[in-house]
Short mmCIF file of the C-alpha atoms (twelve columns), coordinates in Angstrom:
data_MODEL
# 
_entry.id   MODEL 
# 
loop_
_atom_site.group_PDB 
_atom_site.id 
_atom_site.type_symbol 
_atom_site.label_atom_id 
_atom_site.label_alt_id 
_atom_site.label_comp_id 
_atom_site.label_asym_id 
_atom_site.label_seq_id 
_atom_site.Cartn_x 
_atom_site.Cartn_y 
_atom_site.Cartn_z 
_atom_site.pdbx_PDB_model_num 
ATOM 1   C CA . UNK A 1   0.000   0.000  0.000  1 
ATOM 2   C CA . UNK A 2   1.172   3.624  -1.109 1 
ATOM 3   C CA . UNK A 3   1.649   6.253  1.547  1 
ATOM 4   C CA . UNK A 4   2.138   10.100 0.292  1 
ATOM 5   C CA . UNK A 5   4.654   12.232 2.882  1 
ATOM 6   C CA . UNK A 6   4.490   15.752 3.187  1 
ATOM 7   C CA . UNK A 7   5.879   18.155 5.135  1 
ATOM 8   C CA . UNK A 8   4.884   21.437 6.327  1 
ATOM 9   C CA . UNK A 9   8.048   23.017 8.080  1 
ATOM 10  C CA . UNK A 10  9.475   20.009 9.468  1 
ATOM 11  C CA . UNK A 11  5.796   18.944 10.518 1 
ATOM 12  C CA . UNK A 12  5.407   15.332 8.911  1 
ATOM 13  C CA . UNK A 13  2.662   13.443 8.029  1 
ATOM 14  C CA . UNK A 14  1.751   10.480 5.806  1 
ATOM 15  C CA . UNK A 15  -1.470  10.602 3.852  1 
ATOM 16  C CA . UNK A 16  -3.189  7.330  3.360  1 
ATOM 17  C CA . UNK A 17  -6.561  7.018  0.975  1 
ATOM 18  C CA . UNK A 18  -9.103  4.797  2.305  1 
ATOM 19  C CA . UNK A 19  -8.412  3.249  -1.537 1 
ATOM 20  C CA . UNK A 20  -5.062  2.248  0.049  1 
ATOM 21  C CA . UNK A 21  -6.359  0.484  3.056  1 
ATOM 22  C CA . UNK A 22  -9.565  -0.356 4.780  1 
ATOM 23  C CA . UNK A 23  -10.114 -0.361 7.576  1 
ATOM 24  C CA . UNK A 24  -7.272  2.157  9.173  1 
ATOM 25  C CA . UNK A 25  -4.839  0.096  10.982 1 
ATOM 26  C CA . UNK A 26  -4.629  -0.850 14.634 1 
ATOM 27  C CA . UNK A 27  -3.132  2.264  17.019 1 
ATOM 28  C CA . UNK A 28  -0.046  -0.405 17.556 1 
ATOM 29  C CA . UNK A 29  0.506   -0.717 13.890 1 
ATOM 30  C CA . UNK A 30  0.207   2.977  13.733 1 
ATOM 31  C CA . UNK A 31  2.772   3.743  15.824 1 
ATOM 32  C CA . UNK A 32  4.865   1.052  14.320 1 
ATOM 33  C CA . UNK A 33  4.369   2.871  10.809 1 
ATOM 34  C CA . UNK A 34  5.578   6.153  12.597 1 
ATOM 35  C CA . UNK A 35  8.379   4.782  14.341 1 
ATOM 36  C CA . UNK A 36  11.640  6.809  12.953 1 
ATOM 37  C CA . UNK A 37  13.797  3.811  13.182 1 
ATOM 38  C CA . UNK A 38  11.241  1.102  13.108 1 
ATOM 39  C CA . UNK A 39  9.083   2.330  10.250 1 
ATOM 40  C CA . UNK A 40  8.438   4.777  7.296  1 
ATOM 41  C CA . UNK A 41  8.684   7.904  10.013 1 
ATOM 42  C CA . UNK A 42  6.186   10.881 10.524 1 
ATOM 43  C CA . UNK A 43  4.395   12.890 12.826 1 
ATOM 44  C CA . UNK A 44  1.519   11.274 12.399 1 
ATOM 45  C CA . UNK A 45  -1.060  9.676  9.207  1 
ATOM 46  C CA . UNK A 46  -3.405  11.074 7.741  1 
ATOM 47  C CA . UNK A 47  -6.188  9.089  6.666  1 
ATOM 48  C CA . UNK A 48  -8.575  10.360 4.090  1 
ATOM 49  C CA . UNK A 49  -10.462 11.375 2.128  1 
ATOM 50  C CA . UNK A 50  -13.700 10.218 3.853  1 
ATOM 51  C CA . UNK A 51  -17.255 10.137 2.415  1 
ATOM 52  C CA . UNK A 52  -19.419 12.908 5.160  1 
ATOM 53  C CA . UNK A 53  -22.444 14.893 4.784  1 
ATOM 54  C CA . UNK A 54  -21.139 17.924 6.228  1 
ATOM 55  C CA . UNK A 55  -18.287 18.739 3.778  1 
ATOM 56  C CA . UNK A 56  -16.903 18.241 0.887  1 
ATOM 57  C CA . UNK A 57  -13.932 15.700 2.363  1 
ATOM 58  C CA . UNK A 58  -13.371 13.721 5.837  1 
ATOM 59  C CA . UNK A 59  -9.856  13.101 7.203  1 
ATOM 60  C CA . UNK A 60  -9.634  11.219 10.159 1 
ATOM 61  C CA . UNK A 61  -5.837  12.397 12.030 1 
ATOM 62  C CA . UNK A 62  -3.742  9.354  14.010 1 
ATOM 63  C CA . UNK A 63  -0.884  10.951 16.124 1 
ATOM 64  C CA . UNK A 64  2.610   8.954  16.000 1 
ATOM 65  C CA . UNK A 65  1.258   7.205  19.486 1 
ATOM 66  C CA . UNK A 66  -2.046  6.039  17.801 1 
ATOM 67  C CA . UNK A 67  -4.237  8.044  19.236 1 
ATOM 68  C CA . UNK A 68  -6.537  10.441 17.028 1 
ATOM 69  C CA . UNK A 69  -6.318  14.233 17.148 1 
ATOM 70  C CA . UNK A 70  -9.065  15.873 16.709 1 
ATOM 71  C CA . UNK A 71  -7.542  18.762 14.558 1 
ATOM 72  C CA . UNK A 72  -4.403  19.908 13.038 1 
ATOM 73  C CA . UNK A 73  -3.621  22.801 11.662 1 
ATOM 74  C CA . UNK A 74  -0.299  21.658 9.269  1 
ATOM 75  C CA . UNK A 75  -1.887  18.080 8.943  1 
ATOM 76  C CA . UNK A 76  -4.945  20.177 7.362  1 
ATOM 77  C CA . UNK A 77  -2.386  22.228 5.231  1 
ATOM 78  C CA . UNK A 78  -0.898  19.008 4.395  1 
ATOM 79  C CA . UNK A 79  -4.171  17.018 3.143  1 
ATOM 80  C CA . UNK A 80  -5.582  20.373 0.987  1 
ATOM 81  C CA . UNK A 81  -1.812  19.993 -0.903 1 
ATOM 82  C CA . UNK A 82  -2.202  16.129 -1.116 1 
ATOM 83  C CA . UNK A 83  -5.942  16.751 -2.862 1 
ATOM 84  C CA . UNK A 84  -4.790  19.650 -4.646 1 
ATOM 85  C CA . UNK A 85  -1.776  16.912 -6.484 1 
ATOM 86  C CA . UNK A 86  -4.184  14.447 -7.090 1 
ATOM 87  C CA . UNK A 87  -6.613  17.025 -9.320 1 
ATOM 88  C CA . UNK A 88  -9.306  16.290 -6.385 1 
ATOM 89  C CA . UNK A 89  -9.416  20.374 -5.763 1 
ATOM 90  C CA . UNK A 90  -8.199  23.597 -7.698 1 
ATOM 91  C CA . UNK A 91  -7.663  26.643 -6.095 1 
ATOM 92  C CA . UNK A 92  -11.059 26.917 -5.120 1 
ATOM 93  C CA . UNK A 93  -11.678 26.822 -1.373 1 
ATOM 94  C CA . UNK A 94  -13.292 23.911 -0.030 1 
ATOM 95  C CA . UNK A 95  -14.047 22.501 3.034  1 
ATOM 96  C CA . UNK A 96  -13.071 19.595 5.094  1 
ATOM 97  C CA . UNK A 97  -14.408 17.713 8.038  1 
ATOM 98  C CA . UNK A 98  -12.223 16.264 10.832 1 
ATOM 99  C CA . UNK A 99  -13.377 15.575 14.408 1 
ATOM 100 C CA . UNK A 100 -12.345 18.712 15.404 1 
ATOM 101 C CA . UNK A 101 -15.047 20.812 13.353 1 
ATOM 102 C CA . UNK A 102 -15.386 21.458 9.882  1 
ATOM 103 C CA . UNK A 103 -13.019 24.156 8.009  1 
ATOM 104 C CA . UNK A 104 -12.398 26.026 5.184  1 
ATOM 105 C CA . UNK A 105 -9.142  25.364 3.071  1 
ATOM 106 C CA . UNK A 106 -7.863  27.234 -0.711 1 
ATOM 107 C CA . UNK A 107 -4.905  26.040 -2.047 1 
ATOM 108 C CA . UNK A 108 -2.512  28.877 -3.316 1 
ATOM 109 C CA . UNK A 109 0.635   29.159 -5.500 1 
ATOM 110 C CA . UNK A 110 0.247   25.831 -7.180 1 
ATOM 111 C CA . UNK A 111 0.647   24.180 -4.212 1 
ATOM 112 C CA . UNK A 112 3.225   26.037 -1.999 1 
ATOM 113 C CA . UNK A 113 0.664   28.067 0.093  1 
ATOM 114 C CA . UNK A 114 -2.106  26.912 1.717  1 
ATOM 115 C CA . UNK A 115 -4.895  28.949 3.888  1 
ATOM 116 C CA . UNK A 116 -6.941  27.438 6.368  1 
ATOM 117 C CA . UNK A 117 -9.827  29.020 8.190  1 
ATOM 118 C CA . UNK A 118 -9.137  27.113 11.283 1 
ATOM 119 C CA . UNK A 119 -12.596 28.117 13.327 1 
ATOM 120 C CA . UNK A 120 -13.282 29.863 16.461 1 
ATOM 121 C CA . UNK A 121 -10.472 29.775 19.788 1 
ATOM 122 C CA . UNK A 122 -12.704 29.147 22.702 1 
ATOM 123 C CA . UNK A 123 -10.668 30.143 26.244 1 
ATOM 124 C CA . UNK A 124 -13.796 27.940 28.542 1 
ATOM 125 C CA . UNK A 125 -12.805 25.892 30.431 1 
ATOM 126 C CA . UNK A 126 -15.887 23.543 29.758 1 
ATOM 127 C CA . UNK A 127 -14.794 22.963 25.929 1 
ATOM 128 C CA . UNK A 128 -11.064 23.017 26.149 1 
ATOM 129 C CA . UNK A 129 -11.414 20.964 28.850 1 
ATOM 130 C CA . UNK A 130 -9.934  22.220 32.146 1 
ATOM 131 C CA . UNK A 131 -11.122 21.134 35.312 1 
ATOM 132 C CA . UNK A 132 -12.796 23.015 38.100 1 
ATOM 133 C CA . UNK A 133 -15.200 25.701 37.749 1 
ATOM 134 C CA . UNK A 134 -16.679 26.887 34.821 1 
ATOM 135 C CA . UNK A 135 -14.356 29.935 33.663 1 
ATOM 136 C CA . UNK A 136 -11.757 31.380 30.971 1 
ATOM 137 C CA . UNK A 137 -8.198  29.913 31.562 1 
ATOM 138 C CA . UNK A 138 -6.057  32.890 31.481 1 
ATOM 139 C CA . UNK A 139 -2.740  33.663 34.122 1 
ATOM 140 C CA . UNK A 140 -3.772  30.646 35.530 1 
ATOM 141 C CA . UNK A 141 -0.226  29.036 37.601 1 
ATOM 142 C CA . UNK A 142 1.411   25.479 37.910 1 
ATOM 143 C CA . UNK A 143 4.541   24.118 39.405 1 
ATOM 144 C CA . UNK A 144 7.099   22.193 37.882 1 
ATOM 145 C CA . UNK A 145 9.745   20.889 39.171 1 
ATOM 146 C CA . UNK A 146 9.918   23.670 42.062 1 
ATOM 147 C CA . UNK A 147 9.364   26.304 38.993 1 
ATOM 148 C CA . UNK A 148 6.175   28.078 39.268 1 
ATOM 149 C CA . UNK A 149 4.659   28.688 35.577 1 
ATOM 150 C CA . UNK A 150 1.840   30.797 34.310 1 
ATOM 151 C CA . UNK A 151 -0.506  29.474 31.323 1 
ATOM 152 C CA . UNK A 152 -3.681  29.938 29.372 1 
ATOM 153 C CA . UNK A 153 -5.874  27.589 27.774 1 
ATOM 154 C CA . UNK A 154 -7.437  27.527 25.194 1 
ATOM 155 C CA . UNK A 155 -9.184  25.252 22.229 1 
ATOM 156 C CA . UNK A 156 -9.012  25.668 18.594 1 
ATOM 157 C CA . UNK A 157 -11.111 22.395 17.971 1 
ATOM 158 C CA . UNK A 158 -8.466  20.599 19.914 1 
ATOM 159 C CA . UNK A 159 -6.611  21.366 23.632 1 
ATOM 160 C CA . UNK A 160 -3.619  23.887 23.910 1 
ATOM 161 C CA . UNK A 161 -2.084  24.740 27.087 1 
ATOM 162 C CA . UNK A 162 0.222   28.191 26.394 1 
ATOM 163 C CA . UNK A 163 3.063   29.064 28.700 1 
ATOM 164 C CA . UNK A 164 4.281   32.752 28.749 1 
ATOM 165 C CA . UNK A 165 7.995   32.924 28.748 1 
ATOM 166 C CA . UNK A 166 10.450  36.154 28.462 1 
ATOM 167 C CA . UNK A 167 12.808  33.262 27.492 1 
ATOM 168 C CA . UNK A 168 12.595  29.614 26.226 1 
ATOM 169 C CA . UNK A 169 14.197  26.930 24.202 1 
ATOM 170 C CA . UNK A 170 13.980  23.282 23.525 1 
ATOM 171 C CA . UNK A 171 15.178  21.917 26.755 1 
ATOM 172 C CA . UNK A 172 12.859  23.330 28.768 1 
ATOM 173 C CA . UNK A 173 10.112  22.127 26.564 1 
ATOM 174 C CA . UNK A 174 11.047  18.286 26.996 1 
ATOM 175 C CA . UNK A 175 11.070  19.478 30.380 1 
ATOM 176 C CA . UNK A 176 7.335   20.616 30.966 1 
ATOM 177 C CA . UNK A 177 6.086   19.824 27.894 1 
ATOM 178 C CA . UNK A 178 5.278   16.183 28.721 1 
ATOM 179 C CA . UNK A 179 4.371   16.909 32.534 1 
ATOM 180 C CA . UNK A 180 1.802   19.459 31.703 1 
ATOM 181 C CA . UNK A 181 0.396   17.042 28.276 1 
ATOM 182 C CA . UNK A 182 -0.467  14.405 31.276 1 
ATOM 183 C CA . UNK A 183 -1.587  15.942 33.731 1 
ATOM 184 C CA . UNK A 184 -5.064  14.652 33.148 1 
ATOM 185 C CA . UNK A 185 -6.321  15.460 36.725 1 
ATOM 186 C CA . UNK A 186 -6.460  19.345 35.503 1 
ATOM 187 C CA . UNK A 187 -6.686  18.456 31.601 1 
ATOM 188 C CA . UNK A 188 -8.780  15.555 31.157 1 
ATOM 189 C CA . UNK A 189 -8.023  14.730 27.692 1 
ATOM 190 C CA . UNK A 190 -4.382  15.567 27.839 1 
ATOM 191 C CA . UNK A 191 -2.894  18.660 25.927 1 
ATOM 192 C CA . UNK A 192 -0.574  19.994 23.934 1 
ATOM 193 C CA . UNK A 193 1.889   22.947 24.411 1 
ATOM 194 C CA . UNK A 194 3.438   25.950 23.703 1 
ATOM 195 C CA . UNK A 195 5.593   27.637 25.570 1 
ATOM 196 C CA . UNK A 196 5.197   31.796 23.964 1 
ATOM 197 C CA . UNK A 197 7.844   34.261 23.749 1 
ATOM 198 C CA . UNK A 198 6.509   37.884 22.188 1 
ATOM 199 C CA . UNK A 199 8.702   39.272 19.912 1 
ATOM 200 C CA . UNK A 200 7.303   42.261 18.779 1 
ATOM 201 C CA . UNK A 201 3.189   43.312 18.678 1 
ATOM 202 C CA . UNK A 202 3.296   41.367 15.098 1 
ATOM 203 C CA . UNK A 203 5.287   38.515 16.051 1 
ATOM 204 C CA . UNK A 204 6.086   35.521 18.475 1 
ATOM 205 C CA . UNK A 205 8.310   32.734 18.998 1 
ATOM 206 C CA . UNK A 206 6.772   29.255 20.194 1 
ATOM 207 C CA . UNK A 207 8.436   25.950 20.978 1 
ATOM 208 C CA . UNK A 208 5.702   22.982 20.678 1 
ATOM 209 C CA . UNK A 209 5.451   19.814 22.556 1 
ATOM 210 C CA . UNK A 210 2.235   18.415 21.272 1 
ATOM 211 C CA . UNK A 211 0.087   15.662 23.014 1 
ATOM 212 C CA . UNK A 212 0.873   12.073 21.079 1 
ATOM 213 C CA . UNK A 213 4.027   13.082 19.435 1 
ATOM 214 C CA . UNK A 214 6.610   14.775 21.628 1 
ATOM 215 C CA . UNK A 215 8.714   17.974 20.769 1 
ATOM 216 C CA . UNK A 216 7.623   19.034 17.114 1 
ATOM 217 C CA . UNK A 217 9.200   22.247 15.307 1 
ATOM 218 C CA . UNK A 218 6.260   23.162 13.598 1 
ATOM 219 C CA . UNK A 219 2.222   23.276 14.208 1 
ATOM 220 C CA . UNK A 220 -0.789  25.121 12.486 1 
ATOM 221 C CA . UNK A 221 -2.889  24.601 15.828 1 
ATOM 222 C CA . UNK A 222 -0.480  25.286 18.381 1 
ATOM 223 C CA . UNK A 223 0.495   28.539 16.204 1 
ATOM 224 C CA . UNK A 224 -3.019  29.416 15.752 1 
ATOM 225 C CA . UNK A 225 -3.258  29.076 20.226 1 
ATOM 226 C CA . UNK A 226 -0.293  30.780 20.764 1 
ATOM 227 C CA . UNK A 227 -0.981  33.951 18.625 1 
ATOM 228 C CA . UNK A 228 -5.024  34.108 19.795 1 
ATOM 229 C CA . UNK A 229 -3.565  34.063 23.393 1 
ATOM 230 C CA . UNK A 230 -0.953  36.815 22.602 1 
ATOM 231 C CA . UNK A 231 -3.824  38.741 21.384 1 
ATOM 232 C CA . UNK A 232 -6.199  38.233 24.238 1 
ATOM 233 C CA . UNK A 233 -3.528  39.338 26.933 1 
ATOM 234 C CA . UNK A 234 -3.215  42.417 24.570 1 
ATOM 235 C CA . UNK A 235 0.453   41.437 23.752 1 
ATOM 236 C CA . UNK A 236 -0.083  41.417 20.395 1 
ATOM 237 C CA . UNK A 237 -2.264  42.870 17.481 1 
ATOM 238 C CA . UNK A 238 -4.492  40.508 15.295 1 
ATOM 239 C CA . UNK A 239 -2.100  40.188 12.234 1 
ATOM 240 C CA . UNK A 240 0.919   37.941 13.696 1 
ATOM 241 C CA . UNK A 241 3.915   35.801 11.961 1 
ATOM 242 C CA . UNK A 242 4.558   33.070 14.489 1 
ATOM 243 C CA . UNK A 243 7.965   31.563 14.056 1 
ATOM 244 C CA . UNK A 244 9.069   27.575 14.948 1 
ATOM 245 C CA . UNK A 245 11.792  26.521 14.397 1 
ATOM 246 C CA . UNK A 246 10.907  24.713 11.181 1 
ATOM 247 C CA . UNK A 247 9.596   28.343 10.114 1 
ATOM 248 C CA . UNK A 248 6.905   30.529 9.900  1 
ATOM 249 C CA . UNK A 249 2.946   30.970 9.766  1 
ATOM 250 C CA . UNK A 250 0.846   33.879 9.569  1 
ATOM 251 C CA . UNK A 251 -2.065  33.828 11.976 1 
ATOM 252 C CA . UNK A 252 -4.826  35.949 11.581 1 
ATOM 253 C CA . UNK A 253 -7.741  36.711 13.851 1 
ATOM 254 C CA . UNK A 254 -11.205 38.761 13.565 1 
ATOM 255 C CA . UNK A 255 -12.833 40.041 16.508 1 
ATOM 256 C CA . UNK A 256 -14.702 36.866 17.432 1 
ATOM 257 C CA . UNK A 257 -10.976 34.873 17.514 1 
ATOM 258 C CA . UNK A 258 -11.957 33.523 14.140 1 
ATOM 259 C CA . UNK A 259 -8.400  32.089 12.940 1 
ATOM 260 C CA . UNK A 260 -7.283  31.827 9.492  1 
ATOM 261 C CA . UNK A 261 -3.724  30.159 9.109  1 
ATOM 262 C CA . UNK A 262 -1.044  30.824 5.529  1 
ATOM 263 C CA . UNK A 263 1.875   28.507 5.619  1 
ATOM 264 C CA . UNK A 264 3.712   26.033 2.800  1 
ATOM 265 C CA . UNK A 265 4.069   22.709 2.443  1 
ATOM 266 C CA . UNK A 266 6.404   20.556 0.960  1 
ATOM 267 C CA . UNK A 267 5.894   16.760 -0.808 1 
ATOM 268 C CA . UNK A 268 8.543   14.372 0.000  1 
ATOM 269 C CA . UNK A 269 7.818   11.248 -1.650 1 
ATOM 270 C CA . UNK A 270 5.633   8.333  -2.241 1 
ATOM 271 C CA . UNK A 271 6.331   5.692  -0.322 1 
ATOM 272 C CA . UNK A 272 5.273   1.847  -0.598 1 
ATOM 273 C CA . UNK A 273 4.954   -0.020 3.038  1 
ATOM 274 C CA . UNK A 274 6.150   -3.746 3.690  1 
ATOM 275 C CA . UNK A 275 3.702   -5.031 6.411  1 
ATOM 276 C CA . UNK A 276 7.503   -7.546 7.371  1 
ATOM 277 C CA . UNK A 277 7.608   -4.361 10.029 1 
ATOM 278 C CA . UNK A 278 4.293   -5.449 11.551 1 
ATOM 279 C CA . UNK A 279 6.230   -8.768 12.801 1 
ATOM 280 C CA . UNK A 280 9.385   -7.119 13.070 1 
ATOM 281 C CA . UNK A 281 10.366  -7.580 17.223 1 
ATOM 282 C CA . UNK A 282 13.962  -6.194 18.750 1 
# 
């Protein structure tokens, strides 16, 4: 069976038609498949296009772990690129349906740009989830390793837990970034991260750890949480380049924290998989 791999800066997933294989494989076999060593490597599959009544495409989204995400922001970028090369779109926009909500994609440039409307951030507590009381997660605190940390939370169709740093890097995100993604008694379904850095009032830095797949250097959903809480604390204005370090992506938000997401993507091959890894044991 054929697997397409894409990237969107350093963010890399294999698409998989249902043509290709049905039904989707086992969450073991998934992580197998998205092993770096073990298998064809990625940051997670894509599986679609899927039949549904409420858009024009379904895409179901299996994190390197084998657990489904309900949204991604490059793994949407991604899929639009993948249906754009296989003359299944134009530049047209059109939408697609993933557990997350339904959104609005047009493919630009032939390919190289592609803008998502993302939907709505939500900041309650009651749709994010965060436990406790009904109320907006903002400058809410944690400790970590004797390190007291303030966050906000928010949802843009899946969890986001945003850290506000004057200073950050990678090490400190393999630090917290897993201990905050479990800690299920405050965020039920897990989460992922960002740990923010504002650069300027049109720009921030973010390092990602994102629930099911570890430290990342690029995400559409994690930029779109970052730069909607940047503009809610008032750090930043509503037009905002969000740099990874796999690159950039332009968030921008309308007054009801409507996102809309620009960034490229990049196809890496076509790739045949061997099911000897299956039965593969070290």
């Amino acid at each position: 069976m054929r697997f397409f791999k894409y990237h969107a800066l350093g963010n890399d997933y294999l698409v998989l038609p249902p043509s290709e294989k049905s039904p989707l494989f086992s969450p073991s076999e998934i992580e197998r498949i998205c092993h770096r060593h073990f298998g064809l490597g990625s940051d997670g599959i894509l599986y679609g296009p899927l039949k549904t009544d409420r858009a024009d495409f379904g895409l179901q989204i299996w994190n390197p772990d084998g657990s489904e995400a309900e949204k991604s922001g490059n793994g949407l970028r991604i899929f639009a690129r993948y249906l754009f090369d296989q003359g299944l779109v134009g530049e047209s926009p059109f939408t697609v349906e993933t557990p997350g909500g339904v959104v609005k994609c047009e493919v630009r440039e032939k390919g190289q740009r592609i803008r998502v409307e993302m939907g709505r951030v939500s900041f309650d507590s009651t749709v994010i989830p965060v436990s406790g009381e009904p109320r907006e997660v903002i400058n809410e605190t944690v400790e970590i390793n004797g390190t007291t940390y303030t966050y906000c939370a928010a949802t843009v169709g899946n969890p986001h837990v945003v850290v506000v740093l004057d200073d950050h890097s990678p090490e400190l995100a393999h630090e917290i970034g897993p201990v905050l993604e479990n800690m299920t008694e405050r965020f039920p379904n897990r989460t992922n991260v960002q740990l923010l850095k504002v650069l300027d009032r049109g720009n921030i830095q973010i390092e990602i750890w994102e629930r099911g797949a570890g430290y990342t250097l690029a995400s559409g959903s994690s930029s779109s949480a970052a730069a909607a809480v940047a503009h809610k604390l008032g750090l930043c204005d509503s037009d905002i380049t969000v740099h990874m370090p796999g690159g950039v992506i332009r968030i921008e938000i309308d007054a009801d924290f409507g996102i809309t997401m620009t960034g490229p993507t990049t196809a890496v091959g076509v790739f045949e998989l061997n099911e000897e890894i299956f039965s593969f044991r070290a």
